[in-house]
C-alpha positions in Angstrom: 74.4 89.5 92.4 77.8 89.5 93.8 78.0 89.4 97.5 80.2 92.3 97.8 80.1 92.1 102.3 81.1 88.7 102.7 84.1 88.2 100.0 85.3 91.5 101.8 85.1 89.3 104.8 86.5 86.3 103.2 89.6 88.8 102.3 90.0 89.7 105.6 89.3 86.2 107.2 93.1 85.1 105.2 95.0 88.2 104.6 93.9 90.5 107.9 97.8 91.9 107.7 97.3 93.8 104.2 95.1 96.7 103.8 91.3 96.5 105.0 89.1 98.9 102.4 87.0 100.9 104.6 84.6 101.8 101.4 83.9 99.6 99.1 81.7 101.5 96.0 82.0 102.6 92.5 84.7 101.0 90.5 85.6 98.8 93.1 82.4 97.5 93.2 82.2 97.3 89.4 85.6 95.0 89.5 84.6 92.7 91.7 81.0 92.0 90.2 82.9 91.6 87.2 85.6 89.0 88.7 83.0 87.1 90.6 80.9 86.6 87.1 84.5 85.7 85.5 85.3 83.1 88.1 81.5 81.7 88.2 82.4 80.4 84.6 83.9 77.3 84.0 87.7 77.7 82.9 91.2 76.2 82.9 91.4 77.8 86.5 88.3 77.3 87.8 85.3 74.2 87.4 83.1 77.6 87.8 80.3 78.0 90.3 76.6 78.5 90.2 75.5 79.3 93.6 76.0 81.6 96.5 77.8 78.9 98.4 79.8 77.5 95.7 80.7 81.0 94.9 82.0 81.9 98.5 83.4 78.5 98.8 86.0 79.5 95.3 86.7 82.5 96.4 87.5 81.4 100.0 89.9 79.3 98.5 91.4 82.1 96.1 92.4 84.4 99.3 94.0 80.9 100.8 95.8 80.5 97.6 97.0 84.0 97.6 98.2 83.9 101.6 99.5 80.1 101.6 101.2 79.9 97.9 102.0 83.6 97.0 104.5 85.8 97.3 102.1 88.5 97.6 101.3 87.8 100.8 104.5 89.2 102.1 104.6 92.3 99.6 108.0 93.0 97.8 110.8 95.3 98.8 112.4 98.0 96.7 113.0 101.3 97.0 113.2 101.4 100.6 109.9 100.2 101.5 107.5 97.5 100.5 104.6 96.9 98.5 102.0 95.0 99.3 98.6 94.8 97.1 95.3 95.2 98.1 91.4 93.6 97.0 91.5 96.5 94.6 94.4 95.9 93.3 93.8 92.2 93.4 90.7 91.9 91.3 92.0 94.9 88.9 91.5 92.4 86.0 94.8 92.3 84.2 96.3 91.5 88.2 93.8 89.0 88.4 94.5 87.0 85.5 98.3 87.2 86.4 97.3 85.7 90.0 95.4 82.9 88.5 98.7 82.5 85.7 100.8 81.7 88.7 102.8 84.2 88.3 103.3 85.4 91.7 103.8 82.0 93.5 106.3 80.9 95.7 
C-alpha cells in the first residue's frame, strides 16, 4: 500500500513554501499509489525499492531533488504572476516523467 500521510509529509518536510493539499482523496490518491508502484520498480531513474523504508527514503530524496536542483522550486513568471506546481501536479504522470527527464533542472 502506498503511505499516502507520510510522503505528504515528506512534501512538506522540503518544499513547505508551495501549496500544502488539505485533502488528499480520489484521483489524487489514485496518482500517487500509482507513482509510488512506478518508482518501486527498478529503472534508468531509480535502483527501485521494496520496502516501506526504502520507499520513503526515494521519495525523500525525490522532493530534495525537486527543491535543491529544480527550477520548480521557485515557480516561473509570466503573465504577471507566477506558477508554481503542486504534489498533484507533480505526480500527474506525464509531469512526473518530465521531472525525472531532467527537464526542469537548474
Amino acid at each position: 500500500p502506498c503511505p499516502h500521510e507520510q510522503i505528504l509529509n515528506l512534501w512538506k518536510k522540503h518544499l513547505p513554501h508551495l501549496t500544502q493539499p488539505r485533502t488528499w482523496e480520489g484521483q489524487r490518491q489514485a496518482n500517487l499509489k500509482n507513482r509510488w508502484i512506478q518508482a518501486s520498480k527498478s529503472s534508468s531513474y531509480s535502483n527501485g525499492y521494496i520496502d516501506l523504508d526504502q520507499g520513503l527514503a526515494w521519495w525523500d530524496s525525490f522532493f530534495q531533488y525537486i527543491a535543491n536542483d529544480t527550477k520548480l522550486s521557485s515557480g516561473f513568471e509570466g503573465a504577471n504572476r507566477t506558477w508554481k506546481p503542486d504534489l498533484e501536479w507533480v505526480i500527474n504522470a506525464t509531469n512526473f516523467q518530465k521531472i525525472i527527464d531532467g527537464k526542469y533542472n537548474k
